[in-house]
DORODO-528678 format. One record per residue: residue number from 1; residue in three letters; z, x, y of N, C-alpha, C in turn. Coordinates in steps of 0.05 Angstrom, whole numbers, plus 5000, padded with zeros to 4 digits. Atoms other than C-alpha are relative to their C-alpha. Layout:
N
  num  residu  n_up  n_east  n_north  ca_up  ca_east  ca_north  c_up  c_east  c_north
  NUM     Ala     Z       X        Y      Z        X         Y     Z       X        Y
...
END
This chain:
316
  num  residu  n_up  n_east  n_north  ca_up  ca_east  ca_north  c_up  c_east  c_north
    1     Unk  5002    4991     5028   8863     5290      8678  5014    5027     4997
    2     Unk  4981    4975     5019   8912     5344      8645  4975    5021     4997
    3     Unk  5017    4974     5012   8874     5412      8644  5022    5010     4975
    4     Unk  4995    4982     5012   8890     5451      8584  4989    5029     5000
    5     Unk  5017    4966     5002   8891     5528      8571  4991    5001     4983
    6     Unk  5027    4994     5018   8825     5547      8544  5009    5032     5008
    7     Unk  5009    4973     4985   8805     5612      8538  4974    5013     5022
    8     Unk  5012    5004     4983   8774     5641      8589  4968    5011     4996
    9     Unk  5029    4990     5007   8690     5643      8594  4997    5007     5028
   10     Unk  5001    4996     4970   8652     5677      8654  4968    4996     4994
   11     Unk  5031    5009     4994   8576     5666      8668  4986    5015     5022
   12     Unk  5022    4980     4973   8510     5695      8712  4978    4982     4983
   13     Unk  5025    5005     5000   8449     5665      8725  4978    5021     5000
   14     Unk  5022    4979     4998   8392     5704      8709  4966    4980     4995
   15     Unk  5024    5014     4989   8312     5684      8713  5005    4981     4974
   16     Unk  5007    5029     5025   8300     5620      8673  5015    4995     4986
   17     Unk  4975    5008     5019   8371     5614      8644  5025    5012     5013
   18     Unk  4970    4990     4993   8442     5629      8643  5009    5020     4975
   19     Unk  4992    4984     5025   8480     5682      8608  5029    4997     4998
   20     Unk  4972    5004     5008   8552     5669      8580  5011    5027     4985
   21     Unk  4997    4972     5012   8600     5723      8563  5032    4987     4982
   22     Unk  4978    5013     5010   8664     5708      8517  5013    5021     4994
   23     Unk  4990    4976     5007   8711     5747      8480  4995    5023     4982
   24     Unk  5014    4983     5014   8666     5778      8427  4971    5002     5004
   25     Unk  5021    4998     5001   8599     5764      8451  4986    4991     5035
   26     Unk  5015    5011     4975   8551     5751      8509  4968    4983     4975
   27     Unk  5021    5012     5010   8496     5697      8502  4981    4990     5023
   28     Unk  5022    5025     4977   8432     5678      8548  4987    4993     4985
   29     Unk  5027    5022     5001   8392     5623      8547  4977    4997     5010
   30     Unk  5017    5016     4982   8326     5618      8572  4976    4982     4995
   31     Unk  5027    5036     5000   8268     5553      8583  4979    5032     5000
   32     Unk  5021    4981     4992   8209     5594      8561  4971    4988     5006
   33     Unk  5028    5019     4974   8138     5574      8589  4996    4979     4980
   34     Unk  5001    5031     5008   8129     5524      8534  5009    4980     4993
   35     Unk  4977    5009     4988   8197     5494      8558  5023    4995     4973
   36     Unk  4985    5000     5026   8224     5510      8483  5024    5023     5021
   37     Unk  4982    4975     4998   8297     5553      8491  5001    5019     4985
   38     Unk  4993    4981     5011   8309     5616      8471  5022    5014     5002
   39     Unk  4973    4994     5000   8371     5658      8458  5005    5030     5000
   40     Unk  5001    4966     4997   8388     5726      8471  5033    5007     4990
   41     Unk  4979    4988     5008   8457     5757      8436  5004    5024     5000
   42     Unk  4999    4966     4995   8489     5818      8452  5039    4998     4993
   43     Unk  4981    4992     5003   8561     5836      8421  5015    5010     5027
   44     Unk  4975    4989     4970   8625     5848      8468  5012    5024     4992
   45     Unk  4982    4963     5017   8639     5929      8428  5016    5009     5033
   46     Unk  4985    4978     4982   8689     5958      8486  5004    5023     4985
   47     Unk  4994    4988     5016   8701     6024      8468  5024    5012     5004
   48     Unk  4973    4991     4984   8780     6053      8467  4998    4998     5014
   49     Unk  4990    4993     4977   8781     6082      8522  4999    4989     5027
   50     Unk  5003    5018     4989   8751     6027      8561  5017    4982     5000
   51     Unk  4981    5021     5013   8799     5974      8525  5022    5012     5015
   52     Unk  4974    4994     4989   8856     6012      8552  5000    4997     5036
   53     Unk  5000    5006     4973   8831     6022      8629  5001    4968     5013
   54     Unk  5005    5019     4994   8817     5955      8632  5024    4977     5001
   55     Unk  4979    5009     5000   8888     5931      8620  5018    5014     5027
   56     Unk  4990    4985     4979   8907     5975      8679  4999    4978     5028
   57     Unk  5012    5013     4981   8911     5934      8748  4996    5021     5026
   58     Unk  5011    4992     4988   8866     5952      8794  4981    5034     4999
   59     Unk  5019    4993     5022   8826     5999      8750  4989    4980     4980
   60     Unk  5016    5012     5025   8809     5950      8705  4968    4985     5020
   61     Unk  5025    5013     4975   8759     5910      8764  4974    5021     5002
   62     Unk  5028    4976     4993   8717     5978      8773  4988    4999     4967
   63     Unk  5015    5001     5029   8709     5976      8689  4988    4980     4995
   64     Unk  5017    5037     5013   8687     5898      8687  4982    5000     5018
   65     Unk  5016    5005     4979   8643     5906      8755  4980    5031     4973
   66     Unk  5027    4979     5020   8598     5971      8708  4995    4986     4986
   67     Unk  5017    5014     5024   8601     5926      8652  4988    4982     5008
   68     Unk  5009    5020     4999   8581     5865      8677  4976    5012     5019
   69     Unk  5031    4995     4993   8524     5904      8717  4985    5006     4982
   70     Unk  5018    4990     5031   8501     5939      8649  4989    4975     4987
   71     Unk  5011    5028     5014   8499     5874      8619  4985    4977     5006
   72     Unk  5020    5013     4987   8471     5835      8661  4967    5007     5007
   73     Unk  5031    4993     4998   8413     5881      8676  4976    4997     4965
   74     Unk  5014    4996     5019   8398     5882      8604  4995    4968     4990
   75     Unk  5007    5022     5001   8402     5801      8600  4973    4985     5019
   76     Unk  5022    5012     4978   8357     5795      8662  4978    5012     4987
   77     Unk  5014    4998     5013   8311     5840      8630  4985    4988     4980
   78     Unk  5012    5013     5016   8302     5800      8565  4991    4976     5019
   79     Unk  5010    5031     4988   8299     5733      8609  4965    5006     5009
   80     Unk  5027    4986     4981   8238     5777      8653  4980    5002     4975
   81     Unk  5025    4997     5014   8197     5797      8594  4999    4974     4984
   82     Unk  5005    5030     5018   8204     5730      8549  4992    4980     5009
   83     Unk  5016    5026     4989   8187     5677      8597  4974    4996     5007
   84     Unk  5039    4999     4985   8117     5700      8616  4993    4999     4973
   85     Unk  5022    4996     5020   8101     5711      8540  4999    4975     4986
   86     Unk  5015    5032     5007   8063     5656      8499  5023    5016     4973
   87     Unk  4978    4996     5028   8126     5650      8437  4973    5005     4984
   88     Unk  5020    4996     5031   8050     5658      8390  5000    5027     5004
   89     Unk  4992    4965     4992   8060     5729      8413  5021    5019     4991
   90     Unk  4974    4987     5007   8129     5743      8391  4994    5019     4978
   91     Unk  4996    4976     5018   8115     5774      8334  4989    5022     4995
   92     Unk  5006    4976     4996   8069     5818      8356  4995    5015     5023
   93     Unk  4990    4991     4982   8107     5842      8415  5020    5019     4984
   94     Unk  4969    4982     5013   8169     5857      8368  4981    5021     4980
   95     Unk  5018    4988     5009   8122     5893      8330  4995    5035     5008
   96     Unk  5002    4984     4977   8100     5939      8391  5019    5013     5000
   97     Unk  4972    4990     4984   8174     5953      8414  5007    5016     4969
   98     Unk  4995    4986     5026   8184     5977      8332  4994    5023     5007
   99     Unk  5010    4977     4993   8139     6031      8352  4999    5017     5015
  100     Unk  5002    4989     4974   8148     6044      8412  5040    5019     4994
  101     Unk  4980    4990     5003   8218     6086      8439  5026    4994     4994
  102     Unk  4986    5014     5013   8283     6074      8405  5011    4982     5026
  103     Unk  4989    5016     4986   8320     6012      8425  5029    5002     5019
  104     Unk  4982    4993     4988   8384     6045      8445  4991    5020     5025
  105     Unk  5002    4985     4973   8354     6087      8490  4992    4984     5025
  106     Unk  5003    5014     4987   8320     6036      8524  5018    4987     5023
  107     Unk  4978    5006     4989   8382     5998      8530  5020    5015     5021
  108     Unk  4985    4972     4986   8415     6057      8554  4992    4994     5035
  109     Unk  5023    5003     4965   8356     6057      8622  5016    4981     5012
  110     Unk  4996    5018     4982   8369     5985      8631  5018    5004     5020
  111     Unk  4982    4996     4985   8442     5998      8636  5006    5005     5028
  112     Unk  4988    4971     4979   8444     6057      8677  4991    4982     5037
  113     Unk  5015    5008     4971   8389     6018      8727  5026    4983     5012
  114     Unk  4983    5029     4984   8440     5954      8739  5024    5019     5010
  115     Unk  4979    4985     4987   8496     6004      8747  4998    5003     5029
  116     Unk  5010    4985     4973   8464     6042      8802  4992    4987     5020
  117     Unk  5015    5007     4987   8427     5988      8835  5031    4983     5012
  118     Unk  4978    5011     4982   8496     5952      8846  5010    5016     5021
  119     Unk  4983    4972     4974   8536     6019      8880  4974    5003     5025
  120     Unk  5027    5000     4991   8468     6022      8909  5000    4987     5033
  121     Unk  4996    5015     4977   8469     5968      8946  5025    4992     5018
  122     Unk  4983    4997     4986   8542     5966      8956  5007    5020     5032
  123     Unk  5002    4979     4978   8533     6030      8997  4984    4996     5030
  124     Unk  5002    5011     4982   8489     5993      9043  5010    4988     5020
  125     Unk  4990    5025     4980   8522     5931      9059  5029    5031     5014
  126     Unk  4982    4985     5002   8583     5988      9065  5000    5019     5038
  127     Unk  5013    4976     4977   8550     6045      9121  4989    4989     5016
  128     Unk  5022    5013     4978   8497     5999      9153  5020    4990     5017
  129     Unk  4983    5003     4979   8563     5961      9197  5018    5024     5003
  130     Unk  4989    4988     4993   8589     6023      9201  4992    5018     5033
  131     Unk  5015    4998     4987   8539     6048      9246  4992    4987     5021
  132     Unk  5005    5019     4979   8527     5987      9280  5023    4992     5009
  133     Unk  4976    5005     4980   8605     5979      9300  5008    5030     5013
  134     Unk  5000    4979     4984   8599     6054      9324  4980    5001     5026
  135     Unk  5017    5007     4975   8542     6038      9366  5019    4978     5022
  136     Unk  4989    5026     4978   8584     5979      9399  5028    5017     5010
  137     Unk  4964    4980     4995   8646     6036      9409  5011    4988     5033
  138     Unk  4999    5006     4979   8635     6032      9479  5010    4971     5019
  139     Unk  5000    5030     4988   8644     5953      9497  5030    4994     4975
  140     Unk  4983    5000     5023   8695     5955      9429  5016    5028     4993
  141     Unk  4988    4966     5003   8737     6028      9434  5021    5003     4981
  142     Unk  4978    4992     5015   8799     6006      9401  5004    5008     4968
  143     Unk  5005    4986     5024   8806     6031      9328  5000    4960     4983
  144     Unk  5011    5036     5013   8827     5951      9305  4975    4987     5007
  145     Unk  5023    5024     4991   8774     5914      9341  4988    5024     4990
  146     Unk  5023    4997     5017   8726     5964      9314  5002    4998     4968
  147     Unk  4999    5000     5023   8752     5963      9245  4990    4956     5002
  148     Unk  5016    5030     4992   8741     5878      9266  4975    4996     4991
  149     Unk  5035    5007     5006   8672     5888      9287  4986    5007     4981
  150     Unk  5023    4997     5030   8648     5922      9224  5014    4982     4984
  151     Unk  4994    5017     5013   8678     5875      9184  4979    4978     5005
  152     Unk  5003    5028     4986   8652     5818      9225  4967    5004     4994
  153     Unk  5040    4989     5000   8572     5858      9224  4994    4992     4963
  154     Unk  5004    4998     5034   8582     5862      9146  5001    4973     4991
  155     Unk  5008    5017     5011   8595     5796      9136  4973    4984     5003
  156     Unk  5024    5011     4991   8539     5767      9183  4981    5017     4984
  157     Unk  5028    4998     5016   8488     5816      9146  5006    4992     4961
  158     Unk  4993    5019     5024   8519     5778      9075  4986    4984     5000
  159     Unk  5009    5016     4997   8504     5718      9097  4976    4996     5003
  160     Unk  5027    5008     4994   8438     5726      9126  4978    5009     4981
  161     Unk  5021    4995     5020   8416     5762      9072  5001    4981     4971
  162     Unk  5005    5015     5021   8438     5712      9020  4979    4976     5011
  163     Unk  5009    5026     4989   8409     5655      9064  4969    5009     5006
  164     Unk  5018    4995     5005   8345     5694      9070  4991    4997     4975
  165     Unk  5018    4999     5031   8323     5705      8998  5006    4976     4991
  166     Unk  5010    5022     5011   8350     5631      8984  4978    4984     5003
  167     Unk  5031    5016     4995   8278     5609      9008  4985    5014     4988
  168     Unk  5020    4993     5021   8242     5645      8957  5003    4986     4976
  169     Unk  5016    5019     5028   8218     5602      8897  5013    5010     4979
  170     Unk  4993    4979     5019   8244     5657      8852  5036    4997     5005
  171     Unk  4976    5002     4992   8313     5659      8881  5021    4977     5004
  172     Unk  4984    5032     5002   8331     5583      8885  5008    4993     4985
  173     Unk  4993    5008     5024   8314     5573      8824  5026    5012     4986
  174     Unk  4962    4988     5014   8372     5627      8801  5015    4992     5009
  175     Unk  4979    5006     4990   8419     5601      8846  4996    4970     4986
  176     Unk  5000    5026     5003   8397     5532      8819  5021    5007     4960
  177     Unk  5000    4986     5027   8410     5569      8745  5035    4996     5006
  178     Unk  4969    4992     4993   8482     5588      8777  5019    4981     5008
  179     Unk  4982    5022     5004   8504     5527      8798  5000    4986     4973
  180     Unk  4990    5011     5025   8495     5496      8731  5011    5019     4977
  181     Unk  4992    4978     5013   8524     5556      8698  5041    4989     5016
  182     Unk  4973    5012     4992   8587     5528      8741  5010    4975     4989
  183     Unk  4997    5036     5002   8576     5460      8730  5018    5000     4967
  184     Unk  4999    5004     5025   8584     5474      8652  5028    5009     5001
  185     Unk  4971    4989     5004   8646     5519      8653  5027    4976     5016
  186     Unk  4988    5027     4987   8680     5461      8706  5008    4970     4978
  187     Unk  4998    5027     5022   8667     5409      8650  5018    5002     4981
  188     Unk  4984    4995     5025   8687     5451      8596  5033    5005     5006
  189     Unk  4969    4992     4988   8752     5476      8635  5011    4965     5010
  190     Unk  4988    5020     5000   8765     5400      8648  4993    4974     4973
  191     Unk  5005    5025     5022   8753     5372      8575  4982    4979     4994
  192     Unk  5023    5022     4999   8692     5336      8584  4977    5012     4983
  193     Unk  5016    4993     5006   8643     5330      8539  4976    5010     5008
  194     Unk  5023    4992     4973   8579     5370      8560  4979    4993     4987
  195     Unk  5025    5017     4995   8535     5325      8563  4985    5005     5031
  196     Unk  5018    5002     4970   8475     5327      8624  5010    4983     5014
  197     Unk  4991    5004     4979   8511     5279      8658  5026    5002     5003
  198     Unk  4973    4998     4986   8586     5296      8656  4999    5033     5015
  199     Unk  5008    4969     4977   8555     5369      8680  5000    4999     5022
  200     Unk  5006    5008     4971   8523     5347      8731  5012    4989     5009
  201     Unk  4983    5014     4989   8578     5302      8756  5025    5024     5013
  202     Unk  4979    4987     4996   8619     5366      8759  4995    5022     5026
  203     Unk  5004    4978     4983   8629     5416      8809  4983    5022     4998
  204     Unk  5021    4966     5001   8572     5478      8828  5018    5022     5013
  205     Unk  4977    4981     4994   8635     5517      8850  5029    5014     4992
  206     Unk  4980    4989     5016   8683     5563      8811  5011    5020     5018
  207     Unk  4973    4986     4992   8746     5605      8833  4996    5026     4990
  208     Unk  5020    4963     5012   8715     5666      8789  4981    5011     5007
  209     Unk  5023    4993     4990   8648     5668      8816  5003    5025     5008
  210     Unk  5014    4973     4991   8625     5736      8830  4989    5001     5028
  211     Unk  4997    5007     4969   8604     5708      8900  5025    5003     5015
  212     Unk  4971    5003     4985   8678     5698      8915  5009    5034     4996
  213     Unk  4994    4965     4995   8690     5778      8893  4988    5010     5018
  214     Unk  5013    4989     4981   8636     5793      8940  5018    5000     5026
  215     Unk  4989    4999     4971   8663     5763      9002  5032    5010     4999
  216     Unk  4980    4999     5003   8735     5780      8980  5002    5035     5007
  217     Unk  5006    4972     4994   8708     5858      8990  4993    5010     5030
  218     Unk  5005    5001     4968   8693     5842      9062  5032    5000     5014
  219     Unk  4970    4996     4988   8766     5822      9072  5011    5010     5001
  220     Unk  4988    4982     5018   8793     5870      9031  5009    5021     5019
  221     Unk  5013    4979     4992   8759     5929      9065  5008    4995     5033
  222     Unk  4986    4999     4963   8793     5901      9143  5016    5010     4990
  223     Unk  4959    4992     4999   8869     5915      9114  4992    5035     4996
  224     Unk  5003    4969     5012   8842     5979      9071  4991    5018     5027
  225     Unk  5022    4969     4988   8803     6014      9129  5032    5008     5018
  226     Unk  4986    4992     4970   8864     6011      9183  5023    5025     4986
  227     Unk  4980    4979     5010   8902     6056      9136  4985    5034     4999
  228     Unk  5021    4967     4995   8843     6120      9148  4994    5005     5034
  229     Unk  5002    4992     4969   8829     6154      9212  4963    4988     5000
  230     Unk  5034    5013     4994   8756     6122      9245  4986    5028     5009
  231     Unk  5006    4981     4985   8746     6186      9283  5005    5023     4992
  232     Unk  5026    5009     4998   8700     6224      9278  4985    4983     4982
  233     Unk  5013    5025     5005   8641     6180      9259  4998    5010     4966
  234     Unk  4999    4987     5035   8627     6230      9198  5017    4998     4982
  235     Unk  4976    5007     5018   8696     6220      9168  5008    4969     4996
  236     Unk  5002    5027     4995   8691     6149      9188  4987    4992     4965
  237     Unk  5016    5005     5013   8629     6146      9137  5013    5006     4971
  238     Unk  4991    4999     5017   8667     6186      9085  5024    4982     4990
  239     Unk  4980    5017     5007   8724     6151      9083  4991    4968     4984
  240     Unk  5003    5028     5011   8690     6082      9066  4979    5000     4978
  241     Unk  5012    4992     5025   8648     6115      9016  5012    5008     4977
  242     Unk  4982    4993     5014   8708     6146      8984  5012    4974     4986
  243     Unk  4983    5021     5008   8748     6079      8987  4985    4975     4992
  244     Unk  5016    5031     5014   8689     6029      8952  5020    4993     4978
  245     Unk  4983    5009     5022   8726     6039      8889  5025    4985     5014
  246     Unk  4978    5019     4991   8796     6020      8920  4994    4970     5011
  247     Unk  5007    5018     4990   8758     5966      8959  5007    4982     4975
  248     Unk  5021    5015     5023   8726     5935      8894  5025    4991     4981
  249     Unk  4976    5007     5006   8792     5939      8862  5018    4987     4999
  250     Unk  4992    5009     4989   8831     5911      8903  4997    4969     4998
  251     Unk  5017    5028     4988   8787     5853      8917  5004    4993     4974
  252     Unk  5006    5013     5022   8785     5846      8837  5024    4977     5000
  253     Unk  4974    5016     5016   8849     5828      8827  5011    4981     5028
  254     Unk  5003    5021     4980   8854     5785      8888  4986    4976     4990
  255     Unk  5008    5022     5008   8807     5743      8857  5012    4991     4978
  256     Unk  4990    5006     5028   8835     5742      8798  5033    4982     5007
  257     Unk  4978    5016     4989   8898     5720      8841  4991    4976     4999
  258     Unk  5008    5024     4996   8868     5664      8862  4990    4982     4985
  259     Unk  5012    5027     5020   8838     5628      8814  5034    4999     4977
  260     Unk  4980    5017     5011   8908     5631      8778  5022    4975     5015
  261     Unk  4981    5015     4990   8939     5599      8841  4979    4973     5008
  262     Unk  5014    5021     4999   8883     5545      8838  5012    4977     5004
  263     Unk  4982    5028     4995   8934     5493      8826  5019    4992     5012
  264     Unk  4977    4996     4979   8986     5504      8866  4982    4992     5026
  265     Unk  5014    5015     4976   8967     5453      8920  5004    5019     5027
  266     Unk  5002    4980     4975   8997     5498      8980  4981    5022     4999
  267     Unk  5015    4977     5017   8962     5569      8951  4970    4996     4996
  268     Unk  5035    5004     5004   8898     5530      8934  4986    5015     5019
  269     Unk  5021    4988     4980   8865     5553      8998  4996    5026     5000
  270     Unk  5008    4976     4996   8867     5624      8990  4979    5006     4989
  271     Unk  5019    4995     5010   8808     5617      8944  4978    4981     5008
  272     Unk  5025    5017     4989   8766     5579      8995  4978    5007     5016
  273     Unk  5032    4984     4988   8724     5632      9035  4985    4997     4972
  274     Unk  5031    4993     5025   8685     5651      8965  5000    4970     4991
  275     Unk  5018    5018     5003   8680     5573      8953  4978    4991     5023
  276     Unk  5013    5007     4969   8648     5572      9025  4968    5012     4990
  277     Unk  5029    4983     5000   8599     5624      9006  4985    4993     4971
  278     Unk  5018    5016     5020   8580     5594      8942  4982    4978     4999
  279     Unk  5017    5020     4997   8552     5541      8978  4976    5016     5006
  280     Unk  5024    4978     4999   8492     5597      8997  4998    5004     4971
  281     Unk  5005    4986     5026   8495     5622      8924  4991    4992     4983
  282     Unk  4997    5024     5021   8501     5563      8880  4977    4975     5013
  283     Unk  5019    5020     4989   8438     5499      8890  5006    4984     4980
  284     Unk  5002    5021     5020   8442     5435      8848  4982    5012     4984
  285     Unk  5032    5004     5030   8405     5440      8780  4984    4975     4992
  286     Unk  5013    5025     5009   8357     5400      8755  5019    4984     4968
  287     Unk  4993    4999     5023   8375     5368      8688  4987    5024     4979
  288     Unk  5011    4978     5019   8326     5411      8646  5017    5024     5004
  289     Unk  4983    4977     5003   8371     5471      8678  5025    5004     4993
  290     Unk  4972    4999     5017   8434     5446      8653  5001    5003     4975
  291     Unk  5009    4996     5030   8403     5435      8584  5012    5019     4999
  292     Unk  4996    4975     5006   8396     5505      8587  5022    5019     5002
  293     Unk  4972    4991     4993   8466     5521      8612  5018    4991     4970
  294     Unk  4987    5008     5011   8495     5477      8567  4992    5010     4972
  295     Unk  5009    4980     5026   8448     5504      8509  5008    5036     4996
  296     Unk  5006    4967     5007   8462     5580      8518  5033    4995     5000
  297     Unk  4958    5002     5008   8555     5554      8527  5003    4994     4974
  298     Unk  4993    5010     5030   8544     5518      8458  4996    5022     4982
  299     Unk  5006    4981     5012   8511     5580      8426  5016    5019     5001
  300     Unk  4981    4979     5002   8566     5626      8455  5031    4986     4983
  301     Unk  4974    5014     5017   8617     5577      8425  4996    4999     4962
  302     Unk  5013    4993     5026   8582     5579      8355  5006    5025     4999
  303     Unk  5004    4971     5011   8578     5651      8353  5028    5015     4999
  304     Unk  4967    4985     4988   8658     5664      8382  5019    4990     4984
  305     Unk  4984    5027     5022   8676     5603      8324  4988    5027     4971
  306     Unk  5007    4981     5023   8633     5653      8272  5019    5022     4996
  307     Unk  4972    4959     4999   8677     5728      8288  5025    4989     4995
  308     Unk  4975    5006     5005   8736     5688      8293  5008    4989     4975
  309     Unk  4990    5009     5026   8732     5656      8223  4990    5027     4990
  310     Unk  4993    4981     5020   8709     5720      8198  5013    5020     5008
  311     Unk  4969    4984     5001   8766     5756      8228  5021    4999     4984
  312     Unk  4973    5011     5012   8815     5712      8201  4994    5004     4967
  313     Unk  5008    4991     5027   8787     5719      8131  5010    5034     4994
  314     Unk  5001    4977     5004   8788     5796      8136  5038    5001     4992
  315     Unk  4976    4998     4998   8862     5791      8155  5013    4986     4961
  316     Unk  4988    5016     5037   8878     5739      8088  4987    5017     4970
END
């Protein structure tokens, strides 16, 4: 079947739904306990000076990795407080929050938290093999093979930490969320109606995934390190603390390579480690979780069909 160019949508699983982002809006969906959907909308405002970095390559990856942590933390949030509450509550919850501290500030927190908690953790996965391929110096001395073994430590603690938390109840289910958050964009990017079963018939593995930037930051970060001195261990540390941004960078637009050379049968494979690791990331959905995939893509398509006719109006 003939793909056509669409424009492009990106996606994240968050608890009990999916959240879709487009060109003027973000939208989650989530099953709330009395398996009704709900809808969460949040405008896409860039502001200048963002709009401009973001056209930059390799600046623009460090501006979409803040936003899409800001935004996400504040989508996971609504998902977190709405699914535990009984909907006969709603209105005097929203009620509460009237009273309570303004809503931009709030927002503001969430942000800041998802920001932080990503660099956060980046800085882990980052220093922790750094340490542990300095400990191995001795049996591993040369400057490549250790720039290797931390590579090689960083991915193994990736893996084991994605493949850990996928046995929590809580965590499956998102990854279950995340493959049908693939499944939907796969359908829609190959013209199929999205229906529950041409979803589900479709692939739980995308070429954009945010999984595939991850591991693409492991690769990245072999070429980048051999260009800094390892020695000593202290400059070692600064240096790969310095060079996250370049890492992250780097790695964006790498991915972003790749999924354009998707079709190019030779080229295909360079975007096949991060479908590797999406098999850890991504779990079959049920149907009810595609519903909800496919209910929160339709709502961002409604809402991106609304701005765009009243753009075009403004213009006439």
């Amino acid at each position: 079947m003939s793909i056509q160019k669409k424009p492009a949508y990106g996606g994240q699983a968050v608890i009990e739904g999916v959240m879709f982002g487009g060109k003027h809006h973000y939208v989650t969906a989530i099953r709330r306990n009395d398996q009704s959907i709900d809808y969460f909308h949040l405008p896409r405002n860039s502001q200048p000076v963002l709009s401009k970095l973001k056209k930059i390559p390799f600046l623009r990856g460090i501006i979409a990795i803040i936003e899409a942590s800001a935004n996400g933390s504040k989508h996971l949030n609504f998902a977190t407080e709405r699914f535990e509450v009984d909907p006969e509550d709603d209105e005097k919850i929203l009620e509460e929050k009237k009273k309570s501290d303004s809503k931009l500030a709030m927002w503001l927190g969430i942000a800041a938290v998802g920001v932080i908690s990503f660099f956060f953790g980046k800085v882990i996965f980052t220093l922790l093999p750094v340490f542990l391929a300095a400990f191995m110096k001795p049996l591993v001395p040369s400057d490549f093979g250790q720039i290797l073994i931390e590579g090689a430590f960083k991915l193994l603690l990736l893996l084991a930490y994605i493949y850990a938390i996928a046995f929590t109840p809580l965590i499956k289910r998102v990854f279950q969320y995340h493959g049908a958050e693939h499944k939907v964009i796969n359908a829609y990017e190959n013209n199929l109606p999205l229906t529950v079963e041409n979803v589900q018939s479709s692939s739980r593995l995308h070429y954009r995934c945010g999984s595939s930037f991850i591991l693409f930051t492991v690769i990245v970060g072999v070429f980048v390190y051999t260009l800094v001195p390892l020695d000593p261990l202290w400059l070692r540390v600064v240096n790969r603390l310095a060079l996250i941004p370049v890492v992250l960078g780097i790695s964006f637009e790498v991915l972003q390579l790749t999924n354009k050379l998707r079709d190019v049968p030779v080229l295909r494979f360079l975007g096949y480690p991060g479908l590797w690791l999406q098999l850890l990331t991504t779990k079959e959905p049920t149907d009810d979780q595609v519903e909800v995939a496919i209910a929160s893509f339709n709502e961002l398509m409604r809402k991106e069909k609304e701005t765009e006719t009243a753009l075009s109006e403004q213009i006439v």
